[in-house]
C-alpha positions as CSV (number, residue, x, y, z in Angstrom):
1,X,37.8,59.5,69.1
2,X,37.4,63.5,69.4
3,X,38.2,64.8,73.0
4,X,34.4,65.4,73.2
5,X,32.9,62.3,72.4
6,X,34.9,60.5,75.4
7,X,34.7,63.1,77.8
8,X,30.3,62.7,77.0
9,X,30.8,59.2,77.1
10,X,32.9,58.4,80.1
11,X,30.0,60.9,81.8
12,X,27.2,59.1,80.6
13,X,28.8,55.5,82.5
14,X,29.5,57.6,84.9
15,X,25.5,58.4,85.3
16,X,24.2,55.1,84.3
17,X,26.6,53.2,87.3
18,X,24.9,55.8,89.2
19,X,20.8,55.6,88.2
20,X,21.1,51.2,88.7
21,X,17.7,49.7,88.8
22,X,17.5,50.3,92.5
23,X,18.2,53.8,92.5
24,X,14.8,56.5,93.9
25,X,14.1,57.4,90.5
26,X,13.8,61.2,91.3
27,X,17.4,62.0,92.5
28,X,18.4,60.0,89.3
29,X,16.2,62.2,87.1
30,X,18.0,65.0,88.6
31,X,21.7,64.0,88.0
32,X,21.1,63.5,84.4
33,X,19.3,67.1,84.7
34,X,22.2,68.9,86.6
35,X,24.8,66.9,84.2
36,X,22.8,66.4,80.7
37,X,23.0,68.4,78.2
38,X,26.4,69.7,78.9
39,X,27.4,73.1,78.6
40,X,31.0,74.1,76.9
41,X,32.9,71.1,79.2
42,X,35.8,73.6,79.6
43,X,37.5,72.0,82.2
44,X,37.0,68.6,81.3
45,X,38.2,69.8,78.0
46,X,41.6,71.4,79.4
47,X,42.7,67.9,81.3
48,X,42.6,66.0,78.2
49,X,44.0,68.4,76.2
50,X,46.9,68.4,79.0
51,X,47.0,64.7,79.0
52,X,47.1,64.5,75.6
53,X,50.1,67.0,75.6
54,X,52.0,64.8,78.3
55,X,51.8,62.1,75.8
56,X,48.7,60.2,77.6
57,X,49.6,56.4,77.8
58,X,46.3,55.7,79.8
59,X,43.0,56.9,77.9
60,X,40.8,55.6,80.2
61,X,42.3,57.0,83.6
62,X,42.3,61.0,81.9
63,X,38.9,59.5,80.9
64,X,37.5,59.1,84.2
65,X,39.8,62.1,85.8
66,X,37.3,63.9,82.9
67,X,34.4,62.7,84.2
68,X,35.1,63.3,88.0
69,X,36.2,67.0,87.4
70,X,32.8,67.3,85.2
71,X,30.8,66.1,87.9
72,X,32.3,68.6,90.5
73,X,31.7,71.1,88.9
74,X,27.8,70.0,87.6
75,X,28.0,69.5,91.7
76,X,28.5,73.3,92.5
77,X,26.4,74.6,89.9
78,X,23.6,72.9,91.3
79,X,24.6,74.4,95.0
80,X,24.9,77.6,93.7
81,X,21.6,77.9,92.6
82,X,19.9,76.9,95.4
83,X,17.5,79.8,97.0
84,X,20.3,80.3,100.1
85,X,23.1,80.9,97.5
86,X,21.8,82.4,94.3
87,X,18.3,81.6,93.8
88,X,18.6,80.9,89.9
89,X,15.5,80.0,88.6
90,X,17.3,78.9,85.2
91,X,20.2,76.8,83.8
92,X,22.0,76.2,80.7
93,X,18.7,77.5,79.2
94,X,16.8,75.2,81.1
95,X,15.1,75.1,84.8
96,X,17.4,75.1,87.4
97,X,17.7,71.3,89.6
98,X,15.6,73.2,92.5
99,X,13.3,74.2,90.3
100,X,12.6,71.3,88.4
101,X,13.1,68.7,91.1
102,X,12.6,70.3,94.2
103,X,15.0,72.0,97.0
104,X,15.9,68.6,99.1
105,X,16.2,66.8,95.8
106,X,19.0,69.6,94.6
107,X,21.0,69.1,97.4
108,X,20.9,65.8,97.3
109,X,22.0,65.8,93.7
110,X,25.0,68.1,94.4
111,X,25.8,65.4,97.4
112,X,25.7,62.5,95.0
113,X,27.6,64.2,92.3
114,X,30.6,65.1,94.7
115,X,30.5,61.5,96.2
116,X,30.3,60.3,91.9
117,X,33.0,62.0,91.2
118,X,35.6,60.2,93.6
119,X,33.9,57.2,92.7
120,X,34.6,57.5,89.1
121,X,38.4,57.5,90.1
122,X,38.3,54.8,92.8
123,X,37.0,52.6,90.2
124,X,39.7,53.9,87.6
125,X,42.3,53.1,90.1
126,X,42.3,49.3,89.4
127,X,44.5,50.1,86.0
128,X,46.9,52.1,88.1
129,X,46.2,52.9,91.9
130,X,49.3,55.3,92.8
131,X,48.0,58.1,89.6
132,X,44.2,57.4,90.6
133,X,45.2,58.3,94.5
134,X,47.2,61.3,93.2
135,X,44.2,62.7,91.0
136,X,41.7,62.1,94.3
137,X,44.4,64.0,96.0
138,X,44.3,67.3,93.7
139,X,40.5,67.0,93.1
140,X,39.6,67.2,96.6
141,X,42.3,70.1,97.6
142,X,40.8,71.9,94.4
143,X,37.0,71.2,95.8
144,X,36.8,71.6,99.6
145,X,38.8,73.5,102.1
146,X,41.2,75.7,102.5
147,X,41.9,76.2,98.9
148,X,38.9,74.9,96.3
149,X,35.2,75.3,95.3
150,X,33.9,75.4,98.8
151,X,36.2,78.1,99.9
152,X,35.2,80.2,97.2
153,X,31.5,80.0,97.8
154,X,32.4,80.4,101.8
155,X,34.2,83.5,101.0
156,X,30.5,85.3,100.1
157,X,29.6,85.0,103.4
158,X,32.8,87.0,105.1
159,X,32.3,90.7,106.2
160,X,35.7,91.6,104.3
161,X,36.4,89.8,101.4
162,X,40.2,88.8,100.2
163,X,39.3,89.2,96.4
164,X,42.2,87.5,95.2
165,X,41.8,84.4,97.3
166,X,38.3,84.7,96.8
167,X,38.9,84.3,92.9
168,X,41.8,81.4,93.5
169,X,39.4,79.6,95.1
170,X,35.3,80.1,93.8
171,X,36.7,80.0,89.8
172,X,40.1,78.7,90.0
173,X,40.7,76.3,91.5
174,X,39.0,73.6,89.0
175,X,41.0,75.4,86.4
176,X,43.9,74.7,88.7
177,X,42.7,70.5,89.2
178,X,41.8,70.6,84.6
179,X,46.0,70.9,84.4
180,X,47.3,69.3,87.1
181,X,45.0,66.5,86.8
182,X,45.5,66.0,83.5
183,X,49.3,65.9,83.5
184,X,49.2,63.6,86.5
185,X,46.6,61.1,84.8
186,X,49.7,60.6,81.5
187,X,52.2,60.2,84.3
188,X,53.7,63.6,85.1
189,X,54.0,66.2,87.5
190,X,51.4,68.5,88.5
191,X,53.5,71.2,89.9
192,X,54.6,73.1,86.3
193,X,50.8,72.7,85.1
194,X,49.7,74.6,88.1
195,X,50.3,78.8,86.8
196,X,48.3,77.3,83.3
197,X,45.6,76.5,85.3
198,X,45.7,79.4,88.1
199,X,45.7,81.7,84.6
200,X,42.8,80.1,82.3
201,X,40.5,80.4,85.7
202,X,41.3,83.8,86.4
203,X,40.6,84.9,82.5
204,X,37.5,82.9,83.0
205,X,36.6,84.7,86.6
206,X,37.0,88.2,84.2
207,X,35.1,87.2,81.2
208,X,32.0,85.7,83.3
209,X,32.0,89.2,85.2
210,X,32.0,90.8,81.9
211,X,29.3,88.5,80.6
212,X,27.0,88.7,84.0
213,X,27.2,93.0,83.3
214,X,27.0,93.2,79.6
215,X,24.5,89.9,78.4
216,X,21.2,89.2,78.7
217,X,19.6,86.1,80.6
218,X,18.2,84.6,77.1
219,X,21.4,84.5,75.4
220,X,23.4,83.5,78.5
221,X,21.0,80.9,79.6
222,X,20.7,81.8,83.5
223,X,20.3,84.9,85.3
224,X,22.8,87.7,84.7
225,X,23.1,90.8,86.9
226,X,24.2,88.9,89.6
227,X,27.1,90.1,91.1
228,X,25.2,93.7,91.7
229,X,22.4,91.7,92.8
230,X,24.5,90.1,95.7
231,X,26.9,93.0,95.9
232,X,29.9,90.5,94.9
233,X,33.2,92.2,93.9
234,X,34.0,91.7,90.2
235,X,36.4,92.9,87.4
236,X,33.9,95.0,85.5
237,X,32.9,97.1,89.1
238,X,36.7,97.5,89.7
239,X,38.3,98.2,86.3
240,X,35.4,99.0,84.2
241,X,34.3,97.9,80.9
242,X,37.3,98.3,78.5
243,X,39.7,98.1,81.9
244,X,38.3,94.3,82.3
245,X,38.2,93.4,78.6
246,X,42.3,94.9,78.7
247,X,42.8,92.3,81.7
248,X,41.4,89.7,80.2
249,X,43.7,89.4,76.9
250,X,46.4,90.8,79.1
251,X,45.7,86.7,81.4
252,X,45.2,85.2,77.7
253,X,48.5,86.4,76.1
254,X,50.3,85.0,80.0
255,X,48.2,81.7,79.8
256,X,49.7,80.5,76.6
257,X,52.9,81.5,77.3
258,X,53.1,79.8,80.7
259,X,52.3,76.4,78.9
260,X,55.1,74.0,80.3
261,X,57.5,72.5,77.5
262,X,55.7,69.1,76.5
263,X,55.4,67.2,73.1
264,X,52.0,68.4,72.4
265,X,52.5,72.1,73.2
266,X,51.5,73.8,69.9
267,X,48.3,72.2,69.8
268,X,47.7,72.9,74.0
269,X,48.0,76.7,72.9
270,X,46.1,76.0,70.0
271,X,43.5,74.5,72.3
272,X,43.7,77.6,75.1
273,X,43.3,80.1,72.0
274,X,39.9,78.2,71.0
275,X,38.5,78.2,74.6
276,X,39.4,82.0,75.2
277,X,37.1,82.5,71.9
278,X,34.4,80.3,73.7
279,X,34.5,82.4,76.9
280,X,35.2,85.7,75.7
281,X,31.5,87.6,75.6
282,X,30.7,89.4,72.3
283,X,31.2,93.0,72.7
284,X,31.5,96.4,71.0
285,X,34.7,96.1,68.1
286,X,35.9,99.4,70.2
287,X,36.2,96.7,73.4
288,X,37.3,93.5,71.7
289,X,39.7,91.8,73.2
């Protein structure tokens, strides 16, 4: 089965365990609006990809490792929309959870996605509890505090801003949890995975600068100007243009090459090559990376 179908699929029983029959039919509306349809499922995309480099020997635990890190992320999206963090009135295209559903009912949907996602992998852990506890493990130090999601957001709200650990942490770190979480979930170590990760997050931190400056909210389906809007440092304020789009191949070219030695490591770089295509915004030819 294509990397695609399962990571949809292992969602979607993910969702339905979640909207039972005596679920408030609201918040279930809005998980399935925060989580369906999905957008490119990079990370998601990344762990199996890893696993399937590692030589996975359990499917169904990178399956539901897929799913948790899926749901995370869904999780912040909806958070950062909401009117104290971004107010984004838009979505993948679509109305924002807030929007649709209503201010309590968005937060509530982050909540449930968060707690979801552990979920996912406590239920997974019946096949093999020592790897399930391990990808908990690296999906909560990637989420909360000092070092994940949470920090990142947290970091907006400092006077002086540590842009590196600032990046690490708000784009990162579920880059960082795709690789290490996938290697873990075929029965390796997570520490070699962890610069592939760290790299792919920060070529992804550069490109969405580049796309917040340079696109247009139709095309990228939410609200773009952003970063000037809330005076966030970014690559395109610091390096320019054609200074950004130089970083960003320069993070591409040290991605692939920092891919650890596995049996599946031509097609893992073929795999990082196709992502940076997905993420790289479409720009002058005098610019392209």
């Amino acid at each position: 089965m294509p990397i695609s179908d399962r990571i949809e699929a292992a969602i979607g029983a993910a969702l339905a365990h979640a909207s039972g029959a005596d679920a408030p039919r609201l918040l279930a509306g809005s998980l399935g609006h925060a989580v369906l349809p999905g957008g490119a499922r990079i990370r998601p995309t990344i762990l199996m990809s890893v696993a399937r480099a590692c030589g996975e020997d359990r499917p169904a635990l990178s399956d539901a490792a897929a799913a948790a890190l899926e749901l995370i992320h869904c999780a912040s999206l909806v958070h950062d929309d909401l009117p104290c963090f971004d107010d984004a009135d838009t979505r993948r295209g679509k109305p924002s959870v807030h929007r649709a559903y209503s201010e309590p009912l968005a937060v509530l949907a982050g909540d449930s996605l968060i707690v979801l996602a552990f979920d996912v992998l406590t239920r997974a852990g019946e096949a093999d509890a020592g790897r399930a506890l391990r990808l908990m493990g690296l999906l909560a130090r990637q989420t909360g505090m000092p070092h994940g999601i949470c920090a990142g957001q947290g970091w907006e709200s400092e006077a002086k801003i540590d842009l590196a650990a600032y990046h690490r942490a708000k784009t990162g770190a579920l880059f960082v949890a795709a690789t290490q979480m996938g290697a873990v979930a075929a029965g390796h170590e997570p520490e070699p995975w962890h610069d592939l990760g760290a790299l792919i997050g920060e070529a992804f931190q550069v490109a969405d600068d580049l796309r917040d400056a340079l696109m247009d909210e139709e095309s990228l389906g939410k609200p773009v100007g952003q970063d000037d809007l809330h005076g966030r440092p970014n690559a395109v304020a610091e390096l320019g243009v054609e200074g950004a789009v130089a970083r960003l191949g320069d993070i591409l070219a040290g991605a692939i090459a920092s891919i650890p030695s596995c049996p599946g490591e031509a097609a893992l770089a073929a795999m990082v090559r196709a992502q940076a295509e997905r993420i790289v915004p479409k720009l002058p030819a005098r610019t392209a990376v």
